[in-house]
C-alpha atoms as a printed R data frame, in Angstrom:
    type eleno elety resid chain resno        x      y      z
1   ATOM     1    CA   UNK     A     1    0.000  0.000  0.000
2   ATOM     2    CA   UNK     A     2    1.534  3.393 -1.036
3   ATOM     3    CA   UNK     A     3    1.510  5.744  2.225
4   ATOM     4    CA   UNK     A     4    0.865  9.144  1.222
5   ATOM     5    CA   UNK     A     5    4.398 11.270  1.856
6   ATOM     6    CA   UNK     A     6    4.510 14.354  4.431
7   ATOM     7    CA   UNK     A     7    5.684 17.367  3.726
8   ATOM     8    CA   UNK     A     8    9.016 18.887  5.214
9   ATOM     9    CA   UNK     A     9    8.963 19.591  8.835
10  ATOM    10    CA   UNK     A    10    5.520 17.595  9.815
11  ATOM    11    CA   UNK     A    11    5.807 15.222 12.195
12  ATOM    12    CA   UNK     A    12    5.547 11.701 11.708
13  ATOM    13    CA   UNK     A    13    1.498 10.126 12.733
14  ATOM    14    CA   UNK     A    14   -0.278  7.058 12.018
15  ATOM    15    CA   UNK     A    15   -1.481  6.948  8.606
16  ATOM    16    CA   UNK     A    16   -4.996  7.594  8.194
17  ATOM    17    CA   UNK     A    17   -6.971  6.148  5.898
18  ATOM    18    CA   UNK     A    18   -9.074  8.357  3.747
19  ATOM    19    CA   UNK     A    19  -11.976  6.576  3.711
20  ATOM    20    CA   UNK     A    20  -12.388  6.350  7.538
21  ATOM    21    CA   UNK     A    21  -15.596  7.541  9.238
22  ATOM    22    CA   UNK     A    22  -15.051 10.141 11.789
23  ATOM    23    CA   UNK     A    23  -15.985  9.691 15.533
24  ATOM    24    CA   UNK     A    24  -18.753 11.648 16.259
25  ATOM    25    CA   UNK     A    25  -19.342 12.088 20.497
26  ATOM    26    CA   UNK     A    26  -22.695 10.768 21.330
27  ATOM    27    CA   UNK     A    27  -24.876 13.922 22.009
28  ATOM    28    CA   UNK     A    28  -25.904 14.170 25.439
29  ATOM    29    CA   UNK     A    29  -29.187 13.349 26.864
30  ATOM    30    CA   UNK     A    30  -31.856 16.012 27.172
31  ATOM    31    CA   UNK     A    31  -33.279 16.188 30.494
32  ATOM    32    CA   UNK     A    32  -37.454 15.483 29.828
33  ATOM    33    CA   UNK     A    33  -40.461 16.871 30.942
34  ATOM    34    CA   UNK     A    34  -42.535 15.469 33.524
35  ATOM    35    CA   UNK     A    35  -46.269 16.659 31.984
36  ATOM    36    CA   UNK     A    36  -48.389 18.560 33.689
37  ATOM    37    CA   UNK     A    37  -51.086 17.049 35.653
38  ATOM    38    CA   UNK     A    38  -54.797 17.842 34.015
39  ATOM    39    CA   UNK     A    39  -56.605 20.495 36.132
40  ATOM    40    CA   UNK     A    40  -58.474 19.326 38.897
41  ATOM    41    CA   UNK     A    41  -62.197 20.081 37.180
42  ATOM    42    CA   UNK     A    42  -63.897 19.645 41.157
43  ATOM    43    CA   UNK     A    43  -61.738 22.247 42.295
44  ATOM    44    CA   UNK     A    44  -62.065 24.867 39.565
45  ATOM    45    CA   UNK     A    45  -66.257 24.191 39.794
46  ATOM    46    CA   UNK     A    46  -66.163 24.853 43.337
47  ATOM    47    CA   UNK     A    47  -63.714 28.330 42.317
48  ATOM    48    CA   UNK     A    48  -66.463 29.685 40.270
49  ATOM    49    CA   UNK     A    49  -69.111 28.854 42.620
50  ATOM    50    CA   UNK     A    50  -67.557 30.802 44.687
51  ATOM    51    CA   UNK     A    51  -66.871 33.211 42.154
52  ATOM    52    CA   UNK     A    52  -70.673 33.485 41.330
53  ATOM    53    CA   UNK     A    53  -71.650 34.589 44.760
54  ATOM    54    CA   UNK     A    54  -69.459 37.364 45.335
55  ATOM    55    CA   UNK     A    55  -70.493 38.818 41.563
56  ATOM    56    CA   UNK     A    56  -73.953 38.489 42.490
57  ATOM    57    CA   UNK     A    57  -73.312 40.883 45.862
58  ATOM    58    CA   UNK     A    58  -71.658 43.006 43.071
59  ATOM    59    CA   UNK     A    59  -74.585 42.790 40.548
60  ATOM    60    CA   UNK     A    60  -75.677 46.810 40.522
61  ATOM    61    CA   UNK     A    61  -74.543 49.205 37.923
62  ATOM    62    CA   UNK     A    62  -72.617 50.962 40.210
63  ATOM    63    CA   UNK     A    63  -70.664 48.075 41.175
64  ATOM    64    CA   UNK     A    64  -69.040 47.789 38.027
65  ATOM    65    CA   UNK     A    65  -65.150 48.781 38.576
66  ATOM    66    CA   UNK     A    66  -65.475 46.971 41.808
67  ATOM    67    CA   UNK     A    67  -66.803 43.691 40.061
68  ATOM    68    CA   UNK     A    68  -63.997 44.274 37.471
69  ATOM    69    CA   UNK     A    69  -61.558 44.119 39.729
70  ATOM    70    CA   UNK     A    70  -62.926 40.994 41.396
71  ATOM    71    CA   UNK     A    71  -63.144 39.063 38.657
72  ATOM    72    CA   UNK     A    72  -59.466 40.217 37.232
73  ATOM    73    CA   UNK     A    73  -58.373 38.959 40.569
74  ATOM    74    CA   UNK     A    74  -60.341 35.567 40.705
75  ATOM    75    CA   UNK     A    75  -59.515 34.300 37.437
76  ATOM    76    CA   UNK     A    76  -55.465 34.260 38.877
77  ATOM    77    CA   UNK     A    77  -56.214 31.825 41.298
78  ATOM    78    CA   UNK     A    78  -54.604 28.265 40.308
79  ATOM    79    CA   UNK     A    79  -57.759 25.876 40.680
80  ATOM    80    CA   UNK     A    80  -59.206 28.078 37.817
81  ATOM    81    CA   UNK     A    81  -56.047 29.314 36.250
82  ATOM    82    CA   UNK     A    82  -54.971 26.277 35.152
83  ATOM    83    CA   UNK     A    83  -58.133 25.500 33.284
84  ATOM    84    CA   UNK     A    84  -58.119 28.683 31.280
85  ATOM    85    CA   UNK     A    85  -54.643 28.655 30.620
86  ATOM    86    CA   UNK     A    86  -55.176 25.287 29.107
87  ATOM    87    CA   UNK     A    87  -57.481 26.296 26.546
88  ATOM    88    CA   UNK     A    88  -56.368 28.031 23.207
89  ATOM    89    CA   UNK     A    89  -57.381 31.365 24.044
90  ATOM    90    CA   UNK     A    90  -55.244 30.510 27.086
91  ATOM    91    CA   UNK     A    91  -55.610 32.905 30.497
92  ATOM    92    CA   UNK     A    92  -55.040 36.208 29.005
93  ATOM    93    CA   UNK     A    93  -57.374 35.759 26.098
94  ATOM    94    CA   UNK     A    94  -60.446 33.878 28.525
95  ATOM    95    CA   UNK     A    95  -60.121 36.705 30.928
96  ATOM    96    CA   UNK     A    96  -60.646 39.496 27.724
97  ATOM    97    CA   UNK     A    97  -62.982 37.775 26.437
98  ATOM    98    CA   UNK     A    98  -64.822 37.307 29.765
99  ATOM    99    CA   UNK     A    99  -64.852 41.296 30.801
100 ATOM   100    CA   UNK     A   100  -65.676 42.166 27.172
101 ATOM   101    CA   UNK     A   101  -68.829 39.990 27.482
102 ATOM   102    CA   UNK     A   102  -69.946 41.249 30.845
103 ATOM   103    CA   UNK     A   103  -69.348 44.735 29.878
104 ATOM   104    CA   UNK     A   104  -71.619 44.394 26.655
105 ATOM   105    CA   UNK     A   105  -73.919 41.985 28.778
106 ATOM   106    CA   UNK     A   106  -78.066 43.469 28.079
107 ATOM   107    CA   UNK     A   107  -80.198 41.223 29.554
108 ATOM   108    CA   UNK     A   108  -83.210 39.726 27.143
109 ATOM   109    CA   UNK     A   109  -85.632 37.173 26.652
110 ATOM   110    CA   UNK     A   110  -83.990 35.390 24.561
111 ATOM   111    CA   UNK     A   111  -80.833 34.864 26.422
112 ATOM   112    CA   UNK     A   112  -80.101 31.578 28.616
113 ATOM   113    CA   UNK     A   113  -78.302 34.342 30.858
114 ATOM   114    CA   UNK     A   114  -80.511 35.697 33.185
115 ATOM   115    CA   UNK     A   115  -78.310 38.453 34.727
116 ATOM   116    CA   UNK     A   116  -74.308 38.656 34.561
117 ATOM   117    CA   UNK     A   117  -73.808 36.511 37.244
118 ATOM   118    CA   UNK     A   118  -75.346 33.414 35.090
119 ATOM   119    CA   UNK     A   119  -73.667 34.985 32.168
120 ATOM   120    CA   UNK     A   120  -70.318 34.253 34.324
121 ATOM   121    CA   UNK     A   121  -71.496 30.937 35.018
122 ATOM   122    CA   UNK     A   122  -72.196 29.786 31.754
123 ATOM   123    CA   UNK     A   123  -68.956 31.742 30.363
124 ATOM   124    CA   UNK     A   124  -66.459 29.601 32.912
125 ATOM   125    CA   UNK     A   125  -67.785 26.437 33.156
126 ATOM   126    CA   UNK     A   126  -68.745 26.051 29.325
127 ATOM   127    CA   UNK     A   127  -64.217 26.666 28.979
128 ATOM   128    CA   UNK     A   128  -64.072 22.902 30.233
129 ATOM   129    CA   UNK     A   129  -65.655 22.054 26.397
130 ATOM   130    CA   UNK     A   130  -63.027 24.392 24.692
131 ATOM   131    CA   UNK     A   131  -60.130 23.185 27.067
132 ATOM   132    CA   UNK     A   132  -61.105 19.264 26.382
133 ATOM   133    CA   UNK     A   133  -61.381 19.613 22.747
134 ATOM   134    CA   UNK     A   134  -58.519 22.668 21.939
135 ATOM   135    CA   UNK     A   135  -56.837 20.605 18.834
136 ATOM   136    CA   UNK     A   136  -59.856 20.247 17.353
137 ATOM   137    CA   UNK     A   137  -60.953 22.060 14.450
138 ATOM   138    CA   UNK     A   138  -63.817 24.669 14.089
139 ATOM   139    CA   UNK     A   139  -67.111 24.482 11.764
140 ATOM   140    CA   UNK     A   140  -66.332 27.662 10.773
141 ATOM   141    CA   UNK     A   141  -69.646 27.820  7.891
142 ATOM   142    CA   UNK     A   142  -72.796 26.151  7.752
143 ATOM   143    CA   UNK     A   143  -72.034 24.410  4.626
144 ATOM   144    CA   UNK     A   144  -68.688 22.562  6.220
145 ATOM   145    CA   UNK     A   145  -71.836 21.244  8.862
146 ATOM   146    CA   UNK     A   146  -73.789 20.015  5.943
147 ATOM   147    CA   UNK     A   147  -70.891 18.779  4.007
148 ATOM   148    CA   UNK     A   148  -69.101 16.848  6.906
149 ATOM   149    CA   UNK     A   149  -68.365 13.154  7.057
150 ATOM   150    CA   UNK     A   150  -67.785 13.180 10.538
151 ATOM   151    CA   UNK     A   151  -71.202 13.969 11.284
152 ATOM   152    CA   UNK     A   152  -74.855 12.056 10.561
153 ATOM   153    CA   UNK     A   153  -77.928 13.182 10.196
154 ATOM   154    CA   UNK     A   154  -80.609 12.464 12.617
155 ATOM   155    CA   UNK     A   155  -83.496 11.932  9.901
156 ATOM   156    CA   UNK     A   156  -82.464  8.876  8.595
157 ATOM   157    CA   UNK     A   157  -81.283  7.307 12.080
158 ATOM   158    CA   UNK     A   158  -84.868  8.253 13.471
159 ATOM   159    CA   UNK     A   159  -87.013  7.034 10.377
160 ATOM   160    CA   UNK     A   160  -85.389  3.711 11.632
161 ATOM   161    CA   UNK     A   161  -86.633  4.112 15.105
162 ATOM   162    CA   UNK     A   162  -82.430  4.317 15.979
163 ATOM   163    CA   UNK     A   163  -83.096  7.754 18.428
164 ATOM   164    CA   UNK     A   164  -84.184  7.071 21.899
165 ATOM   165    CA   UNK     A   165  -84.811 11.099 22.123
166 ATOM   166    CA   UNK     A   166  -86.977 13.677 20.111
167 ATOM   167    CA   UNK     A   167  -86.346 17.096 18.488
168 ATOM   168    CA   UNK     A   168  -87.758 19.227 16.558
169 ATOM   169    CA   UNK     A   169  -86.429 21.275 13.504
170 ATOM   170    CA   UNK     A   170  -86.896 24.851 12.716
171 ATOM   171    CA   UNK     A   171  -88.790 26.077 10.008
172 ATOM   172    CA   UNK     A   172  -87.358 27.160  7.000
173 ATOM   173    CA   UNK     A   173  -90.327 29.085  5.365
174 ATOM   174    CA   UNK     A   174  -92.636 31.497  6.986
175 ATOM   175    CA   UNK     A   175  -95.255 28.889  6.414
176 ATOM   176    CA   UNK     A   176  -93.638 26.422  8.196
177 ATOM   177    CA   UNK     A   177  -92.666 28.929 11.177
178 ATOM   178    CA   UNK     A   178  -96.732 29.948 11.013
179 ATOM   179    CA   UNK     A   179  -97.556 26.374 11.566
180 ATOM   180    CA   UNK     A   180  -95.733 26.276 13.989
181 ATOM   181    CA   UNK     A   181  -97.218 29.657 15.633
182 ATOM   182    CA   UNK     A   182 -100.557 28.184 15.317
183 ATOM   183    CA   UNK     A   183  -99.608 24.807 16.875
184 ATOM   184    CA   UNK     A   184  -98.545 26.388 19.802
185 ATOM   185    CA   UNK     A   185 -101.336 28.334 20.604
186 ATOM   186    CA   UNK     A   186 -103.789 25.009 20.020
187 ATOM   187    CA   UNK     A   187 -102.098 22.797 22.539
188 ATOM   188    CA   UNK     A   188  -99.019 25.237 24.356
189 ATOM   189    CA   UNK     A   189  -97.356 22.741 26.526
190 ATOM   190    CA   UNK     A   190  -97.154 19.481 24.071
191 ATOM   191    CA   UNK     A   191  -93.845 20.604 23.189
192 ATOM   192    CA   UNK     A   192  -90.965 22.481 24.261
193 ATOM   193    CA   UNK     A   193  -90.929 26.259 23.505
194 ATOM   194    CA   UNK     A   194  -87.637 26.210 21.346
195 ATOM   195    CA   UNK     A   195  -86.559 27.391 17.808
196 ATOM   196    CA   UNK     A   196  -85.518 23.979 17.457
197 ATOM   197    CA   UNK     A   197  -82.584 22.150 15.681
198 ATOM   198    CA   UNK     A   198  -80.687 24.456 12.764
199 ATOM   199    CA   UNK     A   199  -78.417 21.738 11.802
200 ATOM   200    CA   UNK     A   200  -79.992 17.953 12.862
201 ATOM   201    CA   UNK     A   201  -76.631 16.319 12.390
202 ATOM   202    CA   UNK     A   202  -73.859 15.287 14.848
203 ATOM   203    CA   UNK     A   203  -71.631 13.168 15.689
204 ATOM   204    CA   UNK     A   204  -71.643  9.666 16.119
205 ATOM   205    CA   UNK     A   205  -70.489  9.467 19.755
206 ATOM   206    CA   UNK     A   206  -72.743 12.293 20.673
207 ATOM   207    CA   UNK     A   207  -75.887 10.220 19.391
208 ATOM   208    CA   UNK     A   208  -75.174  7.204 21.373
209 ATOM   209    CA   UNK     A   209  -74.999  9.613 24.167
210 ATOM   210    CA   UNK     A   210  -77.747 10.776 24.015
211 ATOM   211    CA   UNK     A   211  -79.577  7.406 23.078
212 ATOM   212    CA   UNK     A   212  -77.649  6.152 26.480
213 ATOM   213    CA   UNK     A   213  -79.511  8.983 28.819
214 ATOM   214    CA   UNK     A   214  -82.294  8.936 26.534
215 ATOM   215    CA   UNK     A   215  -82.788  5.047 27.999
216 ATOM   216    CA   UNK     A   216  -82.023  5.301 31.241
217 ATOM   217    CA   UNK     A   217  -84.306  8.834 31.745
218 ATOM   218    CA   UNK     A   218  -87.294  6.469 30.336
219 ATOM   219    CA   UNK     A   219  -85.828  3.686 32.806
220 ATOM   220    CA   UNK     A   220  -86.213  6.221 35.646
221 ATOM   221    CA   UNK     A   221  -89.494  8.073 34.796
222 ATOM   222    CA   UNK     A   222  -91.737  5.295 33.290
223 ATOM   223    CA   UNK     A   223  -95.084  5.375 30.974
224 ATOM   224    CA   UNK     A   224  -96.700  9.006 30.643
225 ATOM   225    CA   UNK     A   225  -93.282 11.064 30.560
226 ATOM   226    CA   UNK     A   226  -91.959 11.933 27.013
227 ATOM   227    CA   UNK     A   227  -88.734 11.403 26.023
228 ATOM   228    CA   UNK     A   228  -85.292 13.360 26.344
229 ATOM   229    CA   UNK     A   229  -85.301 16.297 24.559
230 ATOM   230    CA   UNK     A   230  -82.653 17.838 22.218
231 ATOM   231    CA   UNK     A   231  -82.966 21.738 21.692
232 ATOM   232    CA   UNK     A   232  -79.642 21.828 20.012
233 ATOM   233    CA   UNK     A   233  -76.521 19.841 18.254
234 ATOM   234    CA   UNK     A   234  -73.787 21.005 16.204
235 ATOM   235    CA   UNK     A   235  -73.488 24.550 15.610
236 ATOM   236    CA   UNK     A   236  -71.246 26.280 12.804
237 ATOM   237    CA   UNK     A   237  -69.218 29.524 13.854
238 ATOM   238    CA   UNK     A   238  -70.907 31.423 11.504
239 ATOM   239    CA   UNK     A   239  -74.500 30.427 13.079
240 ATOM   240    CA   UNK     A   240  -73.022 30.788 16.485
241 ATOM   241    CA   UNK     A   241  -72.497 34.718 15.591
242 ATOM   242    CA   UNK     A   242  -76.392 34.810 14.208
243 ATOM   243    CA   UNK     A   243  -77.151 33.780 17.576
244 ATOM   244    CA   UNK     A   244  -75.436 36.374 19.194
245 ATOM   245    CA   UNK     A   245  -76.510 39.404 16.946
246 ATOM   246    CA   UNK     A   246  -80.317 38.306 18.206
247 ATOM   247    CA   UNK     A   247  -79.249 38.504 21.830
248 ATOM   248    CA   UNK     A   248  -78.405 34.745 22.953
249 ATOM   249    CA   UNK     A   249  -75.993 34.168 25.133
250 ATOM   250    CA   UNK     A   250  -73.668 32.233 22.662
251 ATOM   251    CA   UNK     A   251  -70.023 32.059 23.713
252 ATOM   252    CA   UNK     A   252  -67.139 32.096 21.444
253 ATOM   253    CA   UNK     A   253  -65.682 29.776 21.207
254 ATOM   254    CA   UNK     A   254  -67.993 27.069 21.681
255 ATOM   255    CA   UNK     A   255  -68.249 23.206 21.730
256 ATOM   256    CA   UNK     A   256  -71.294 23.715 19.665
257 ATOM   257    CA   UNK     A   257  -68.953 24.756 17.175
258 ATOM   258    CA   UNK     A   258  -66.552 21.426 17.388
259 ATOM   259    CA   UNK     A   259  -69.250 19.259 17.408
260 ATOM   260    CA   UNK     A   260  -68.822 18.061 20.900
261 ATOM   261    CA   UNK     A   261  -71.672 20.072 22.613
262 ATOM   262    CA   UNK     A   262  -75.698 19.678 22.880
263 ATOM   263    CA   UNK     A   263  -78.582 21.281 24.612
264 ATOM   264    CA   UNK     A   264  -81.276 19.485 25.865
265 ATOM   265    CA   UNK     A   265  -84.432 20.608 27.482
266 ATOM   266    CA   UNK     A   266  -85.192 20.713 31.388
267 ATOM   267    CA   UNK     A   267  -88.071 23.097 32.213
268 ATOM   268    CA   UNK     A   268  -90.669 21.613 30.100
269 ATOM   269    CA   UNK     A   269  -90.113 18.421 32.615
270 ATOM   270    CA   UNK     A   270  -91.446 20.213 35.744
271 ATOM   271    CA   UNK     A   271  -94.659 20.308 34.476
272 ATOM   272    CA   UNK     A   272  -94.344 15.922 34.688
273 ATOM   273    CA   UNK     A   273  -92.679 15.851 37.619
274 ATOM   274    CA   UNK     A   274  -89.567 14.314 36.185
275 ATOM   275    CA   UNK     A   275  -87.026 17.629 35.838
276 ATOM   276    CA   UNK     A   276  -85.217 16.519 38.980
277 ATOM   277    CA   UNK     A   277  -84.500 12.700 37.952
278 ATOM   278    CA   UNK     A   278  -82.668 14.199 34.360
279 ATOM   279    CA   UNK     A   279  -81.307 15.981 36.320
280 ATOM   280    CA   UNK     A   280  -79.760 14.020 38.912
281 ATOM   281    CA   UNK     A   281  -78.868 11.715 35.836
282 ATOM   282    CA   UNK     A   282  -76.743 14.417 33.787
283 ATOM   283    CA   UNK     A   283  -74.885 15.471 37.104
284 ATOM   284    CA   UNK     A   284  -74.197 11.589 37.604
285 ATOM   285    CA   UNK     A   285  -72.518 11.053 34.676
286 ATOM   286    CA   UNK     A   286  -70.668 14.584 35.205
287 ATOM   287    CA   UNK     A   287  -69.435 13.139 38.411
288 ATOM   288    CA   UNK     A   288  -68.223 10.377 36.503
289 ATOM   289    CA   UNK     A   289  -66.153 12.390 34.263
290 ATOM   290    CA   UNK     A   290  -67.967 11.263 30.801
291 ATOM   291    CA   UNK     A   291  -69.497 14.682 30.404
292 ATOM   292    CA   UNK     A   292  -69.370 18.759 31.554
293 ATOM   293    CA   UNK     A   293  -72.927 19.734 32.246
294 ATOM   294    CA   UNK     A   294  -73.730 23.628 32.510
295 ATOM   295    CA   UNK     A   295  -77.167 24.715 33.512
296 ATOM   296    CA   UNK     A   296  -78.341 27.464 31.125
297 ATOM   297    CA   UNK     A   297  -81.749 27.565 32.502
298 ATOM   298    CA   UNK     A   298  -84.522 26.061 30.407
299 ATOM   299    CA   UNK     A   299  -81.834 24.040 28.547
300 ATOM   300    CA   UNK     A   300  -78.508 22.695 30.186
301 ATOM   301    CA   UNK     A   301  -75.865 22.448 27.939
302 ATOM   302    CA   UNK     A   302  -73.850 18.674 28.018
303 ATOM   303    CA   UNK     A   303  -70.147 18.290 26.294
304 ATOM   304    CA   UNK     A   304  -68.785 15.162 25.635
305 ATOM   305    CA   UNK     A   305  -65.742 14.353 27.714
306 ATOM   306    CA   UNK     A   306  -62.359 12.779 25.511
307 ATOM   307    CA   UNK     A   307  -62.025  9.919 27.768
308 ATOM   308    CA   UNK     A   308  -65.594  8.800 26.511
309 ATOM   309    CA   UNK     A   309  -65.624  9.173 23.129
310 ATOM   310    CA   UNK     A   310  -64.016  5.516 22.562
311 ATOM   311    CA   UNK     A   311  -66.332  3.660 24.692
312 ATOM   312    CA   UNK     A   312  -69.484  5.273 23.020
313 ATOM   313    CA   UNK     A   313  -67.877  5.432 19.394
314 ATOM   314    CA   UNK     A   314  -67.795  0.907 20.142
315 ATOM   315    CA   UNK     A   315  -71.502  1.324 21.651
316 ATOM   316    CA   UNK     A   316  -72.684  3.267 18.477
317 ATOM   317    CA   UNK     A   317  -71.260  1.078 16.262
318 ATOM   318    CA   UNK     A   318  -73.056 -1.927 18.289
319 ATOM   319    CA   UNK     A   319  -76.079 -0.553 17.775
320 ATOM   320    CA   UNK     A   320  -76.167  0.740 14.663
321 ATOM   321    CA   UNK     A   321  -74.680 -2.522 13.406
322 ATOM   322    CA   UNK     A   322  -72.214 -1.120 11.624
């Protein structure tokens, strides 16, 4: 083998052959990151509980700097801190968004917010939806609602007696919505008073939710109660704003608006005794962690948790036979 010569003056070394791979030092470890625990959703319920009483001492008009102030400061404590930070607005943008909503608050029939300090209510505990379900993407239009394959409608499930709850759809002529005047006045209490559905498709999991309360609220009440009701389902963004120009109480962002979210009807129960028991039900299952219940008055509103969506994805499929 030739050796390759040196020049003058360099010292003599161990040949080196040109092809050799140089030794590359093994990069050192990076340390990791222990995650960060999931906020403790008892705790941050029982921090806006709290929270609600001392903004309904502040409810006045002239109370309005003072309840400013209060709710700047509550929203830094950690039990409800960590949820807010946790959703994509994070802290900062739920605590804007919060004061701008309370200081455009007008109170109205139409609104499931009775005065500010349900508007609160329904504002914090509806950011458990947004926090669960932050990666997921937006129905910004109606037509991505209509056009979705993640979603099915509810017509063709309940032509196939497949729904073990009712709803109703709103008109979409002035005919229809006269009908639907005149029905009212002939028999007033054989429905719920509600616009009814906009969209009647949702998803899967959210359907064998419902069919799953829908069961066991018949289970619980027996012959001469009607079934659960749904008042609303999937929501796009743009419908979401509609809402809010006519005065409902229609936070941004919404699990309506991911497809997670529905609204189902609890005054119209009183009147068969039975309010309590769906009640008691919806809470149940909130203490169980497989959903986030927020009372909105007439309606409460029910999100889907994350950890549920496999089981009832399986029990849909079951049933459905698919």
């Amino acid at each position: 083998m030739r050796v390759p010569s040196r020049s003058p003056g360099q010292p003599p070394g161990p040949a080196v052959s040109p092809a050799a791979p140089a030794r590359r030092r093994a990069p050192s470890a990076l340390p990791r990151r222990t995650p960060a625990p999931p906020p403790d959703l008892d705790a941050y319920r029982a921090a806006v509980a709290d929270l609600l009483v001392e903004v309904g001492a502040l409810a006045g008009a002239a109370s309005t700097a003072a309840r400013q102030a209060l709710v700047d400061d509550r929203l830094r404590e950690p039990a409800i801190a960590a949820v807010l930070d946790a959703t994509a607005q994070g802290l900062v943008g739920a605590r804007e968004t919060l004061l701008l909503e309370m200081a455009r608050y007008q109170p109205n029939e139409r609104s499931s917010a009775a005065d500010l300090t349900a508007l609160v209510r329904i504002y914090l505990l509806s950011r458990i939806d947004v926090m669960w379900w932050r990666d997921t993407a937006t129905y910004r239009t109606d037509e991505q609602v209509n056009a979705s394959t993640d979603l099915v409608d509810l017509e063709w499930l309940r032509r196939r007696d497949l729904l073990r709850f009712r709803y109703t759809e709103q008109p979409a002529t002035v005919l229809g919505r006269g009908l639907r005047a005149v029905g009212r006045r002939l028999r007033p209490d054989a429905t719920p008073r509600t616009a009814g559905l906009m969209f009647r498709r949702t998803r899967r999991e959210i359907v064998a939710l419902l069919n799953d309360i829908g069961r066991e609220f018949a289970a619980a009440t027996g012959p001469g109660t009607p079934p659960l009701w749904v008042t609303s389902l999937v929501r796009s963004a743009e419908h979401q704003h509609r809402l809010r120009r006519l005065g409902y109480a229609a936070m941004v962002p919404s699990g309506h608006c991911l497809g997670w979210a529905v609204d189902v009807e609890m005054t119209w129960f009183t009147r068969f005794g039975a309010r309590e028991t769906l009640a008691e039900l919806l809470l149940a299952r909130q203490r169980a962690g497989e959903i986030n219940v927020v009372d909105e008055g007439q309606a409460w509103h029910l999100c889907l948790a994350p950890a549920a969506r496999k089981r009832l994805r399986a029990a849909y499929e079951a049933e459905m036979g698919v």
